[in-house]
Backbone as CSV, one residue per row, in Angstrom:
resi,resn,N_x,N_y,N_z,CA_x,CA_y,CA_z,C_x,C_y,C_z
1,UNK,-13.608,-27.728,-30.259,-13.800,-26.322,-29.909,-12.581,-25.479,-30.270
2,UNK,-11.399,-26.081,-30.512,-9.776,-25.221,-30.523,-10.143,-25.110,-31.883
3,UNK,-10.894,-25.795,-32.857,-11.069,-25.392,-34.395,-11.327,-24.222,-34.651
4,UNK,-12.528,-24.429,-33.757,-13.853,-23.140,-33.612,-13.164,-21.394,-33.320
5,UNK,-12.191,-22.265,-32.313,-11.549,-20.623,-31.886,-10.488,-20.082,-33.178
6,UNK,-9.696,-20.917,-33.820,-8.992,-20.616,-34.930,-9.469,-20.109,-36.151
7,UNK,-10.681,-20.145,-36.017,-11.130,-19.178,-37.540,-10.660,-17.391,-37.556
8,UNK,-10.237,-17.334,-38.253,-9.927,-15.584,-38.060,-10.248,-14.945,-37.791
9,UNK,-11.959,-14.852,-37.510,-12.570,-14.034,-37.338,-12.729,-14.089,-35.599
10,UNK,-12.709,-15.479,-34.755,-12.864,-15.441,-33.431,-11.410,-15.084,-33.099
11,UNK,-9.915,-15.247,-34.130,-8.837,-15.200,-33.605,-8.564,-13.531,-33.552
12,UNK,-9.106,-12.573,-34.435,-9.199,-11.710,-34.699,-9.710,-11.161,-32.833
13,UNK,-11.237,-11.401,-33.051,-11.837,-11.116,-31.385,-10.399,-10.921,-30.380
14,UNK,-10.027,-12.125,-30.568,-9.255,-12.598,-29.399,-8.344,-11.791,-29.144
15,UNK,-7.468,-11.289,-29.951,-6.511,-9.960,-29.887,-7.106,-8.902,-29.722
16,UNK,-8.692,-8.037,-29.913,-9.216,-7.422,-29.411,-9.471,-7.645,-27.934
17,UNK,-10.029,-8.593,-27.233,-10.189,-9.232,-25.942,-9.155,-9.749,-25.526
18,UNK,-7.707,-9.417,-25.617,-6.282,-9.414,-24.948,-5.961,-8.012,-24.843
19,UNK,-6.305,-7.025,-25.736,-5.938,-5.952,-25.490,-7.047,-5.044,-24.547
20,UNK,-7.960,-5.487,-24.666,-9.138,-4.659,-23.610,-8.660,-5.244,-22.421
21,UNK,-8.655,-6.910,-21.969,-8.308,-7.146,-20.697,-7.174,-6.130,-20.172
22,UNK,-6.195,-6.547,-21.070,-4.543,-5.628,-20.218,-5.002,-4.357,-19.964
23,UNK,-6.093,-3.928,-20.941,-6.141,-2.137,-20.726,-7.207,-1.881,-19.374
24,UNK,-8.101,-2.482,-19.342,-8.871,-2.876,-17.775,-8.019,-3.413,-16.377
25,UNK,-7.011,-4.258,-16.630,-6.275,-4.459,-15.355,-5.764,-3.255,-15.478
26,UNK,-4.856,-2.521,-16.060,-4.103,-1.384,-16.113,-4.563,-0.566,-15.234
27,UNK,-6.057,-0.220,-15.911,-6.996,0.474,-14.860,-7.090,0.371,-13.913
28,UNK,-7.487,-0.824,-14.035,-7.934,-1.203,-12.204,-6.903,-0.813,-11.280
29,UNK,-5.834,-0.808,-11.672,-4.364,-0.603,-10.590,-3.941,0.444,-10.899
30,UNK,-4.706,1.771,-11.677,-4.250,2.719,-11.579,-5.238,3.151,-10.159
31,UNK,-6.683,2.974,-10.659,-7.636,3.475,-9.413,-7.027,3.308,-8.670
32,UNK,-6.312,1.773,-8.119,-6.226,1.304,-6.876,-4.793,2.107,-6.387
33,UNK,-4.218,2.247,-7.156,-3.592,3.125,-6.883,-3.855,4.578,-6.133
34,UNK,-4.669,5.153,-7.095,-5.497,6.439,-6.939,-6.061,6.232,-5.210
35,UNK,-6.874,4.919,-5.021,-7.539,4.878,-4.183,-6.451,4.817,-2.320
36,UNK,-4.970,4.544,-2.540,-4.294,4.717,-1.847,-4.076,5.731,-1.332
37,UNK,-3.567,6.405,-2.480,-3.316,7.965,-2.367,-4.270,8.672,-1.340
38,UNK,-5.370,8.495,-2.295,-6.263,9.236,-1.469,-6.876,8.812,-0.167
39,UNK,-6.399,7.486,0.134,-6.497,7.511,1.565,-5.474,7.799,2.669
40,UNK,-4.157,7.940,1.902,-3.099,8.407,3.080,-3.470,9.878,2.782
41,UNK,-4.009,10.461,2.023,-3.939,12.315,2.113,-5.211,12.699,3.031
42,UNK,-5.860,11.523,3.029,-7.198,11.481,3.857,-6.573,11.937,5.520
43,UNK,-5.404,10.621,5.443,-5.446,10.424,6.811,-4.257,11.558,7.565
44,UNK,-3.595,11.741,6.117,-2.681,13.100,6.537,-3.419,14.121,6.861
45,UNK,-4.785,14.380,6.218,-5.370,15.856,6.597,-5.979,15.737,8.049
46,UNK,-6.375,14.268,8.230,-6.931,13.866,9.550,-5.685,14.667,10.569
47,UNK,-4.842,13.779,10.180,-3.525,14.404,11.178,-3.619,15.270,11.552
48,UNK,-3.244,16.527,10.530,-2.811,17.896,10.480,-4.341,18.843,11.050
49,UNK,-5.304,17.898,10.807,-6.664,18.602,11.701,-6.623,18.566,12.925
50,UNK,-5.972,17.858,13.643,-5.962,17.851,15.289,-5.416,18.832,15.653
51,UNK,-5.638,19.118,16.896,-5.764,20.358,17.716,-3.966,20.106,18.438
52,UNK,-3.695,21.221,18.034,-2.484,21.336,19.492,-2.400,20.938,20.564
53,UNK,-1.992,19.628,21.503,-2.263,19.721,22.854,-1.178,19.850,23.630
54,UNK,-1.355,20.252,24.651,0.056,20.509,26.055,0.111,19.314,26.408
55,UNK,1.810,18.975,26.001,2.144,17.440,26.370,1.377,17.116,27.725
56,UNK,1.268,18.189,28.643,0.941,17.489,30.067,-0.515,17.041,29.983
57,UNK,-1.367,17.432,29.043,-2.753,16.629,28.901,-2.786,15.858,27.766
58,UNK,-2.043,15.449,27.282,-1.607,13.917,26.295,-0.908,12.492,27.488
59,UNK,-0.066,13.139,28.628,0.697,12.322,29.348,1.587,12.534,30.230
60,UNK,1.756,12.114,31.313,2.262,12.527,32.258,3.913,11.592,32.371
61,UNK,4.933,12.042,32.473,6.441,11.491,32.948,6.068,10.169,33.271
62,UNK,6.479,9.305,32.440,6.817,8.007,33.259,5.732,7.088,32.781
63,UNK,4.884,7.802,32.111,3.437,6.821,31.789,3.810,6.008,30.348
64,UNK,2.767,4.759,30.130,3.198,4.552,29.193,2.886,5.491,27.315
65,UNK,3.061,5.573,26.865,2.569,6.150,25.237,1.228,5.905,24.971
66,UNK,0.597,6.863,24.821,-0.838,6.827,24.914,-1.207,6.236,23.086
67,UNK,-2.265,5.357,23.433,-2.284,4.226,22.214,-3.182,5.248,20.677
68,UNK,-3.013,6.147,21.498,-3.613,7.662,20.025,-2.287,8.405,19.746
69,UNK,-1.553,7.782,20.389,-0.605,9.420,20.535,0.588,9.330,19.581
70,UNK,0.435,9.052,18.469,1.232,8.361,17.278,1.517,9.554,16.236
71,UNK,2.277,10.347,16.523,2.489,11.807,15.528,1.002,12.417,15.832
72,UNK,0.839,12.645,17.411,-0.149,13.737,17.882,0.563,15.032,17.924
73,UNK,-0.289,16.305,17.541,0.834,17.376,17.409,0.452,18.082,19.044
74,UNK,1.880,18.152,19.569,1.318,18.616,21.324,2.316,19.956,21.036
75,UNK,2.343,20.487,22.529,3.520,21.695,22.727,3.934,21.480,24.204
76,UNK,4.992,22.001,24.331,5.992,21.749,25.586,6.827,23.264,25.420
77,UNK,6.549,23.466,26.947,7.204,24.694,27.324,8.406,24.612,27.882
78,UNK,9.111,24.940,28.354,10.283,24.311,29.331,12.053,25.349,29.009
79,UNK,12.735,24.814,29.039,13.968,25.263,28.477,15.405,24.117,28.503
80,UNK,16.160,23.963,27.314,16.626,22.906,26.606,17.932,22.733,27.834
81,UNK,18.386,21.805,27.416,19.379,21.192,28.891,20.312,20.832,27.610
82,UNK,21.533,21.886,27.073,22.496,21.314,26.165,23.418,20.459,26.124
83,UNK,23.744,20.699,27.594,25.066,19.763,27.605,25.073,18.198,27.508
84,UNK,23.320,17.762,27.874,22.998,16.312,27.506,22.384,15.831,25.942
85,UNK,23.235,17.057,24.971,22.577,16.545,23.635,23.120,15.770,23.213
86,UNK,22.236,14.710,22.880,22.993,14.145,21.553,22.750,13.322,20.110
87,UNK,23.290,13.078,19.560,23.545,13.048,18.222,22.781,11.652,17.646
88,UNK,22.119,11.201,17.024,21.285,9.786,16.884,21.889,9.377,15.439
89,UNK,22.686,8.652,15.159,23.368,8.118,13.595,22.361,7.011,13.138
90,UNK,22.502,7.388,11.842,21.958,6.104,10.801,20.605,7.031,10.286
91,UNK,20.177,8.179,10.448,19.427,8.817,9.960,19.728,9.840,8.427
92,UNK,18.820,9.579,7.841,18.614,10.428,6.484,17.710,11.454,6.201
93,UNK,18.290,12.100,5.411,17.459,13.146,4.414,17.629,14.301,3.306
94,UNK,16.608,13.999,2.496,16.575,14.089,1.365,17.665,13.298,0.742
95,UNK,17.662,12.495,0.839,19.236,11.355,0.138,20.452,11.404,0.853
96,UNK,20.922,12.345,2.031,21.846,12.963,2.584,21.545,11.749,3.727
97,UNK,22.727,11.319,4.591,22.873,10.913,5.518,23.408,11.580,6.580
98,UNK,23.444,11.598,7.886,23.623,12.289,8.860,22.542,11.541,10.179
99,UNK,22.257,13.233,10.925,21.974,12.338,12.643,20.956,13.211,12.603
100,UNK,20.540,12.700,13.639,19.468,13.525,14.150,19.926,14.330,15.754
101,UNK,19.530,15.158,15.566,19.742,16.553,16.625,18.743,15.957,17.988
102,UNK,19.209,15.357,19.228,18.291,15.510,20.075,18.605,16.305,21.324
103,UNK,18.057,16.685,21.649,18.129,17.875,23.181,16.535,17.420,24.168
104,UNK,17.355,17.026,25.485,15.919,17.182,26.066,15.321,18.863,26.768
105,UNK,14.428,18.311,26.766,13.739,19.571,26.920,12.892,19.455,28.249
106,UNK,13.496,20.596,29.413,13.114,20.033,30.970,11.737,20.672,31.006
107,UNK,10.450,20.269,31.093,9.423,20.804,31.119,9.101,21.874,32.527
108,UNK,8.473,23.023,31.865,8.069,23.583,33.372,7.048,22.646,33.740
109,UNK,7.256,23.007,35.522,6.147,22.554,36.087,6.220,20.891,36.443
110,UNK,6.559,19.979,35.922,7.206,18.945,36.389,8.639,18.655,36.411
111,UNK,9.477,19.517,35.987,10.930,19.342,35.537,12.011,17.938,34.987
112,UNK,10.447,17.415,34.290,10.637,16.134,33.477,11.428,16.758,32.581
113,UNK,11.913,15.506,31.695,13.317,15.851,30.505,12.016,15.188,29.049
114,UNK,11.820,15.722,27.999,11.240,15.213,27.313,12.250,15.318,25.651
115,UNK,12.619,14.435,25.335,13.735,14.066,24.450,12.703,14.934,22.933
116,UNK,13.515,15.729,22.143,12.954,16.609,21.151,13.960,16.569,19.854
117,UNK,13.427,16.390,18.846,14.778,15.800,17.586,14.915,17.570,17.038
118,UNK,15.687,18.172,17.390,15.855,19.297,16.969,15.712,19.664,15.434
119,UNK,16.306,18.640,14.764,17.007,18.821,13.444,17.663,17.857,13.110
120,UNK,18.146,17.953,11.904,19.235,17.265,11.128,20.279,17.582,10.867
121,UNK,21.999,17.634,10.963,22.616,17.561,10.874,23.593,16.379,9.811
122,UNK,24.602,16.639,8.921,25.265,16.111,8.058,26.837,15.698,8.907
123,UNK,27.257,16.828,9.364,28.327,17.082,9.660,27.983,16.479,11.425
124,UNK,28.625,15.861,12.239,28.500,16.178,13.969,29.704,16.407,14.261
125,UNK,30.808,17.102,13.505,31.741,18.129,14.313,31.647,19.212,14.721
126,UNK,30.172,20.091,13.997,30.031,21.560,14.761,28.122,21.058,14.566
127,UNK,28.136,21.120,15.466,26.699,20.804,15.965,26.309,21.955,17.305
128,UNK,25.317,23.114,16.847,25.267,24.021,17.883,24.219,24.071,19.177
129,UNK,24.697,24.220,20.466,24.049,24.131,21.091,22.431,24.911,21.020
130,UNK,21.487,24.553,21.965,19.796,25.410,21.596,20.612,26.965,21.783
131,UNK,20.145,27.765,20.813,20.450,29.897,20.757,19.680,30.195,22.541
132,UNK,18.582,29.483,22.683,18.159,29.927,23.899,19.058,29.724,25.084
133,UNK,20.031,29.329,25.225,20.501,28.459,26.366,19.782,27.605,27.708
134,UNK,19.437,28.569,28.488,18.597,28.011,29.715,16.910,29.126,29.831
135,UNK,17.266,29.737,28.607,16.325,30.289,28.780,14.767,29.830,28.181
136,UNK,13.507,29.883,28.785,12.300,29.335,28.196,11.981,29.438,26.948
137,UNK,11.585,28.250,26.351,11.492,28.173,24.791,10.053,27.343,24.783
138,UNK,9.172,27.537,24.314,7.959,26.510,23.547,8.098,25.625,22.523
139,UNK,7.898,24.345,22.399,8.078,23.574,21.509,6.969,23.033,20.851
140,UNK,6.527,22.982,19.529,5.668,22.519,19.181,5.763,21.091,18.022
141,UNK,5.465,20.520,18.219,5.920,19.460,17.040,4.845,17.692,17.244
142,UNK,5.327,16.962,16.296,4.727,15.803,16.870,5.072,14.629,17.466
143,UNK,4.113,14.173,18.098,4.370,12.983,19.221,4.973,11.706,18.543
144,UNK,6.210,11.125,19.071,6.175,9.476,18.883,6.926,9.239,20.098
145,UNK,6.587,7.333,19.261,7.440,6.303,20.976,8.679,6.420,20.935
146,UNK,9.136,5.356,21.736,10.935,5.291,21.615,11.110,4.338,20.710
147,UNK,12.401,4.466,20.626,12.295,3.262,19.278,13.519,2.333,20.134
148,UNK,13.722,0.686,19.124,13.979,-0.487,19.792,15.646,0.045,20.114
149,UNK,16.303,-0.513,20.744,17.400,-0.293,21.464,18.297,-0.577,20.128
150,UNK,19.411,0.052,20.072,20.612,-0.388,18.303,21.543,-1.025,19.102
151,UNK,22.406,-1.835,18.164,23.110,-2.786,18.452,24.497,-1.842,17.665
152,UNK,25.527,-2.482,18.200,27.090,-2.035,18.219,27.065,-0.481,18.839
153,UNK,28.632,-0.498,18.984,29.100,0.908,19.748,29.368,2.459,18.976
154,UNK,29.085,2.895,19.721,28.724,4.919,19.236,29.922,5.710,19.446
155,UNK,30.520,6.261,19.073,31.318,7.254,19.836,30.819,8.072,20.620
156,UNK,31.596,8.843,21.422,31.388,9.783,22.712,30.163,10.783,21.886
157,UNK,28.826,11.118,22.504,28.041,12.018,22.215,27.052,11.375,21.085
158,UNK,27.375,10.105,20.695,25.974,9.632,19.219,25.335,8.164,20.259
159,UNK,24.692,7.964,19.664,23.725,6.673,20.111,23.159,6.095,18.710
160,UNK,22.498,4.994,18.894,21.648,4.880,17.514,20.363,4.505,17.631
161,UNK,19.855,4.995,18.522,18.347,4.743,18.238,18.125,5.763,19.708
162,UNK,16.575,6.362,19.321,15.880,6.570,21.036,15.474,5.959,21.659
163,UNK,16.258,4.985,22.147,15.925,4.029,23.190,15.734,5.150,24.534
164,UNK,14.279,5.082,25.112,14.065,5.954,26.387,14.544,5.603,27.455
165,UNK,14.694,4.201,27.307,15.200,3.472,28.835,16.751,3.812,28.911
166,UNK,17.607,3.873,28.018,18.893,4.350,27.504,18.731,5.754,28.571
167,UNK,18.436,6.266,27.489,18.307,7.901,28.173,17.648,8.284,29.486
168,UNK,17.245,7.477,29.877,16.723,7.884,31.340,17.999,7.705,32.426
169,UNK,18.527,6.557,31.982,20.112,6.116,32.442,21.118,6.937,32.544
170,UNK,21.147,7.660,30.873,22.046,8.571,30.723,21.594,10.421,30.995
171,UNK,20.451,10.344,30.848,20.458,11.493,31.726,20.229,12.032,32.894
172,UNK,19.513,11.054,33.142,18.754,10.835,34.857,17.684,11.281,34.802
173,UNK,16.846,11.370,36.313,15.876,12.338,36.469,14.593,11.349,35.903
174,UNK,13.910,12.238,35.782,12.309,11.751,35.076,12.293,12.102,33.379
175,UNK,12.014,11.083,32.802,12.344,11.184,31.197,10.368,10.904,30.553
176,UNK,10.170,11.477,30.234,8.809,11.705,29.056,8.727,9.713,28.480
177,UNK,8.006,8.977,28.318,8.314,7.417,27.683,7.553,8.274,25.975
178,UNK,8.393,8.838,25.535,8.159,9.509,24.243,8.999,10.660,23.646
179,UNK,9.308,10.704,22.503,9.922,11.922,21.866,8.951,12.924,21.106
180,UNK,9.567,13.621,20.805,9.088,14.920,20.000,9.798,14.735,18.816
181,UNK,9.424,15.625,17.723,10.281,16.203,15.846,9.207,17.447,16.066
182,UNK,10.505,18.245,16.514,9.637,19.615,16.588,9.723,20.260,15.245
183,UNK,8.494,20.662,15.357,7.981,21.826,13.819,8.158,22.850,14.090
184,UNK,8.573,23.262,15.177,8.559,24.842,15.663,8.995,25.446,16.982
185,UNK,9.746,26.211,16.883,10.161,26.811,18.132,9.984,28.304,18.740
186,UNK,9.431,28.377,20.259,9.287,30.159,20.244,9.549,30.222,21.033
187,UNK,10.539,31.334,21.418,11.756,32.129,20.282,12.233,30.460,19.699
188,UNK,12.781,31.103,18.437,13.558,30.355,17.447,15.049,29.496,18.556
189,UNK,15.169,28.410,18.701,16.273,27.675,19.710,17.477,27.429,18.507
190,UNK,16.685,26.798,17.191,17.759,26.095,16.396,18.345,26.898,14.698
191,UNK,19.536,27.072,14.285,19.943,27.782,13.445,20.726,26.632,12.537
192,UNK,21.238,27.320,11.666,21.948,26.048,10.431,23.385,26.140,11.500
193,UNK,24.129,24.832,11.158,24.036,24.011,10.134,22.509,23.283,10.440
194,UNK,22.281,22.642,11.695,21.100,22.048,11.809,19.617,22.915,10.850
195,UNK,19.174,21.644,10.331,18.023,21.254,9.315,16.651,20.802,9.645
196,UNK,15.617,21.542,9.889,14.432,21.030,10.485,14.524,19.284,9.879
197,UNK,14.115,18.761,10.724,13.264,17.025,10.333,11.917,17.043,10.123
198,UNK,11.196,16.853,8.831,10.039,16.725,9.235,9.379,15.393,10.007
199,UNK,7.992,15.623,10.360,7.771,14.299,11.099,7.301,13.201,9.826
200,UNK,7.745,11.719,10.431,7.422,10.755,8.606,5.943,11.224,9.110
201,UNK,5.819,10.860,7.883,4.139,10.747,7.275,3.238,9.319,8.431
202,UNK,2.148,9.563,8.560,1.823,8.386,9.155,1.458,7.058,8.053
203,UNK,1.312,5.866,8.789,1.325,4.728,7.675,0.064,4.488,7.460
204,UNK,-0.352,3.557,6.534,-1.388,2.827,6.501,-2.611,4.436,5.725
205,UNK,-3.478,4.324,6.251,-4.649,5.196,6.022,-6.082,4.886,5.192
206,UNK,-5.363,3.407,4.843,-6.803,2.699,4.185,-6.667,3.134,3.166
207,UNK,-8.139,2.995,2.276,-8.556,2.887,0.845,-9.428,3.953,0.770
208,UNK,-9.442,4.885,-0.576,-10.438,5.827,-0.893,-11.680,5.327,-1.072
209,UNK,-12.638,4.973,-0.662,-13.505,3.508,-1.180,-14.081,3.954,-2.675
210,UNK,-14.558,4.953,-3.003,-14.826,5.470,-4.507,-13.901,5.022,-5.330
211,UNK,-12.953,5.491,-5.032,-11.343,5.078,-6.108,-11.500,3.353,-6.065
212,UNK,-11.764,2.649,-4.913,-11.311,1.055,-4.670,-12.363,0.208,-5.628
213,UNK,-13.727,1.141,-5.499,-14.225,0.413,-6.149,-14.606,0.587,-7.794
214,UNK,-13.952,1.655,-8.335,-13.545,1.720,-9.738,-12.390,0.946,-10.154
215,UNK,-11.719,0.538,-9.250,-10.494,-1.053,-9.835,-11.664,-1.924,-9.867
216,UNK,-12.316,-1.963,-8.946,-12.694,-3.643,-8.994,-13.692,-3.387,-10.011
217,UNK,-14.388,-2.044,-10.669,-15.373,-2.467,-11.890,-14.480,-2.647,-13.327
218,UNK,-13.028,-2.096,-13.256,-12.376,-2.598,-14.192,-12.447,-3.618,-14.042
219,UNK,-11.700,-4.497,-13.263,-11.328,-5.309,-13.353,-12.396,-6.732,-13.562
220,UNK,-13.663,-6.268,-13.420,-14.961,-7.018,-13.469,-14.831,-6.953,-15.204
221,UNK,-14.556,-5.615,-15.459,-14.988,-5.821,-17.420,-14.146,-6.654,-17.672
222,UNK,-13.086,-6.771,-16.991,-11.601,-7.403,-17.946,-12.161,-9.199,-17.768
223,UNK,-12.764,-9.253,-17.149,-13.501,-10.599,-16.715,-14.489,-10.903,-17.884
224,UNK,-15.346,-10.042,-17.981,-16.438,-10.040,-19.018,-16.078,-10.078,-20.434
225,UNK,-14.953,-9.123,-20.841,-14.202,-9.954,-21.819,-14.033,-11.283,-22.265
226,UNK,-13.521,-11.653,-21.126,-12.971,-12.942,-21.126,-14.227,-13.739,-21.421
227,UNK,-15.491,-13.904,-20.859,-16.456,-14.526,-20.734,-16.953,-13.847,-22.436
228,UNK,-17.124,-12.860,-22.527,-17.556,-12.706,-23.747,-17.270,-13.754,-24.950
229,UNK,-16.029,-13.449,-25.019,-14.857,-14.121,-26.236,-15.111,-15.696,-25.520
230,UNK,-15.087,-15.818,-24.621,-15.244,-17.361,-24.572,-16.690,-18.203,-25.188
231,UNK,-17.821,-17.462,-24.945,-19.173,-17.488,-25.495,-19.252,-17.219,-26.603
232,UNK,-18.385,-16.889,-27.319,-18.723,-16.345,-28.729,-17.798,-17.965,-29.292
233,UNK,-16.957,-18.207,-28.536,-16.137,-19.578,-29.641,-17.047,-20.736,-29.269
234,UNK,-17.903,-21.084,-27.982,-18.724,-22.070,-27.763,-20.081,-22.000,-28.673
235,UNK,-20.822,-21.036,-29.392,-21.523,-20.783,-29.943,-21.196,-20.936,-31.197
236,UNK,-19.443,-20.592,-31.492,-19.321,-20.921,-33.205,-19.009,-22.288,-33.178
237,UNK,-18.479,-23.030,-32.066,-18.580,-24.362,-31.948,-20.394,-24.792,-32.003
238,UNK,-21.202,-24.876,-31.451,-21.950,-25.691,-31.415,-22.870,-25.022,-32.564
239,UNK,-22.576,-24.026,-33.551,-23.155,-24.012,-35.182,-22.323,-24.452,-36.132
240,UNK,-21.266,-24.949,-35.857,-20.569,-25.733,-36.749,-21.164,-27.459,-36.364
241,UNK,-21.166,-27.506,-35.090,-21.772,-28.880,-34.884,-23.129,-29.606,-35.023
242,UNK,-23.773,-28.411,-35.291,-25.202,-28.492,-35.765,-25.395,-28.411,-37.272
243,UNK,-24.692,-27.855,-37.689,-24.440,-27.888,-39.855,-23.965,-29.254,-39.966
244,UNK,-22.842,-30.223,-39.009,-22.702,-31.720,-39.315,-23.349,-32.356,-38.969
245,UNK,-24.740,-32.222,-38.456,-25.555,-33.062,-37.598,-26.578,-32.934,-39.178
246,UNK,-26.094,-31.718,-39.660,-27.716,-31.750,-40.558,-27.074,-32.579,-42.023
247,UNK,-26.133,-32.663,-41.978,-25.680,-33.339,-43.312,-25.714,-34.891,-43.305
248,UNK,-25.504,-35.137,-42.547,-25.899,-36.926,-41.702,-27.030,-37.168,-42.693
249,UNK,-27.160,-38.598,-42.945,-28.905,-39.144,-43.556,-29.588,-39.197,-41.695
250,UNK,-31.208,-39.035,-41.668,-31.682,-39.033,-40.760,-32.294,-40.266,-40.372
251,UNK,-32.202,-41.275,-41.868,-33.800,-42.009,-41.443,-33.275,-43.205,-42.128
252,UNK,-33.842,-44.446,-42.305,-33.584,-45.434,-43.252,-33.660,-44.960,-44.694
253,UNK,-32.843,-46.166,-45.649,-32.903,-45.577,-47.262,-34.441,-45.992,-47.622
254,UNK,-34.758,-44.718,-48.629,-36.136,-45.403,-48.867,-36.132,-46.150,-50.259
255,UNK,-37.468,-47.314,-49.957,-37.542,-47.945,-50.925,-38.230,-47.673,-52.205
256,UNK,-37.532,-48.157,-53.449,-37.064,-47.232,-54.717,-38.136,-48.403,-54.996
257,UNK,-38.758,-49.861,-54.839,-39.682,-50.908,-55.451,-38.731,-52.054,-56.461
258,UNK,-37.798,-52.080,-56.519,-36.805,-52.529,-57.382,-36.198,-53.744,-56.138
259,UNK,-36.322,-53.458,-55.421,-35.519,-54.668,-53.776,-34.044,-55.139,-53.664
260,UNK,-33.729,-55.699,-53.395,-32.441,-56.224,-53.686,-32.252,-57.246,-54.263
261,UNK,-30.560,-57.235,-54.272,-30.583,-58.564,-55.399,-30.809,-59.850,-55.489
262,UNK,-30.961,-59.912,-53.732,-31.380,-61.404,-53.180,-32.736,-61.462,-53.391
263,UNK,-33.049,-60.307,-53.208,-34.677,-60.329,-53.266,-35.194,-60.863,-54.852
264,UNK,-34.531,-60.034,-55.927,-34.665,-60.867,-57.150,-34.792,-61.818,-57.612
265,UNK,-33.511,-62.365,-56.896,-33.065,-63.776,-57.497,-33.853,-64.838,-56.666
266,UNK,-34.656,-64.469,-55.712,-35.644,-65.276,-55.009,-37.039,-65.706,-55.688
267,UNK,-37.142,-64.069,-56.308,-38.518,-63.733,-56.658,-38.582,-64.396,-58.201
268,UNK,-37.126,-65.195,-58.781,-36.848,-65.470,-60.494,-37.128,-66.979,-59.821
269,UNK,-36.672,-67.003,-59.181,-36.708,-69.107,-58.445,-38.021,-69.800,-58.625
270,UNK,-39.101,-68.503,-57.987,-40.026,-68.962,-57.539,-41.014,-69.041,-58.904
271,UNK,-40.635,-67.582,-59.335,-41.532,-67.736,-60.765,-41.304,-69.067,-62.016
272,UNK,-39.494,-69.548,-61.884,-39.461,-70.574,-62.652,-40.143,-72.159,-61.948
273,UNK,-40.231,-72.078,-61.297,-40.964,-73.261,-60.347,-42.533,-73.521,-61.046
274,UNK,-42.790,-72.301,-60.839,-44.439,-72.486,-60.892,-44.521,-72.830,-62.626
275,UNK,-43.511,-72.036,-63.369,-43.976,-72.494,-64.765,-43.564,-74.206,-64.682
276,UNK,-42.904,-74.829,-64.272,-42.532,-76.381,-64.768,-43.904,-77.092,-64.063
């Protein structure tokens, strides 16, 4: 069969059916690509479709993180408590390293502390307190948990992670088991140097299924290729093996009446016999 495939003309195929496969996987992982995309923009618009809610009907002080409440966009009224801000290191953006801005924010009406990432900051030698001071501000932005506790020591005023249990310690009182990345403030609390944060993107979001399943019909041709070109060398194999089957003798030699030579020299014995 490796004969069969070496004629030029199936070797020829074959570099046609290497270059269609690669150009069909290509495909396929561009869709699938495609088909990503369009399921995190899916799930981003999902996001950004939810309704505003008042932290106090998402969750109450002290409860645990509600298992929806994963960059839910809420609002919180209250007014910022400066003197317990502080500074969160090991954070980035746009390529820039720096902290993140946190201030809690004492809610009216329960006078819970609900931890709010103001901004970003480069510099934490002039880091400005909220413009409002004690006065009422609205916060709008989105919901997340605390994050795992950081390891080694901070200087006076930074931490490295929102650990809530941390901060309940260090600020006292009743603490929110959740932060904020506010998108918005009314009246305006925060000015430069501080840098809005946006909130990350959420993860995951599945597959576009239209897009998912235009990879997998590439990737079905790039198959069929393969099967093609393989059927085409088993077929020039078994007509090459059928042209040597026909050249073969089929049958016994036929007899010409002449016999052999034993047969002769039998048939001369007998005739000299009978003449003596």
């Amino acid at each position: 069969m490796l004969r069969a495939a070496l004629t030029p003309r199936l070797m020829g195929l074959f570099v046609l059916m290497v270059v269609l496969v690669v150009a069909f996987v290509l495909l396929g992982i561009w869709q699938l690509d495609v088909a990503r995309s369009a399921g995190h923009a899916t799930a981003n618009h999902q996001m950004q479709d939810r309704p505003v809610t008042a932290i106090t009907s998402v969750m109450q002080p002290a409860e645990s993180f509600p298992s929806n409440g994963s960059l839910r966009p809420v609002r919180a009224t209250g007014h910022y408590d400066g003197a317990l801000q502080e500074l969160v290191a090991g954070r980035t953006l746009d390529g820039h390293n720096g902290f993140w801005v946190l201030t809690p924010l004492v809610v009216d009406g329960n006078g819970a502390r609900l931890p709010v990432v103001r901004g970003f900051v480069a510099d934490p030698t002039h880091v400005p307190a909220p413009l409002t001071g004690s006065r009422q501000v609205t916060v709008t932005g989105a919901l997340a948990p605390g994050e795992s506790p950081a390891t080694g020591s901070y200087p006076s005023g930074q931490i490295g992670a929102i650990n809530l249990a941390v901060l309940a310690n260090t600020w006292g009182g009743t603490v929110y088991n959740a932060f904020v990345f506010a998108t918005d403030e009314s009246p305006s609390a925060t000015a430069a140097p501080v840098a809005t944060f946006p909130p990350p993107q959420p993860g995951g979001g599945g597959f576009h299924l239209l897009n998912a399943g235009y990879a997998v019909q590439w990737w079905a041709f790039a198959c069929f290729a393969v099967y093609v070109w393989v059927r085409m060398v088993r077929d020039e194999y078994a007509a090459e093996e059928a042209g040597r089957a026909a050249e073969l003798p089929s049958g016994p030699v036929a007899d010409n009446g002449e016999g052999t030579d034993g047969e002769q020299t039998a048939a001369a014995s007998v005739e000299t016999k009978d003449r003596q």
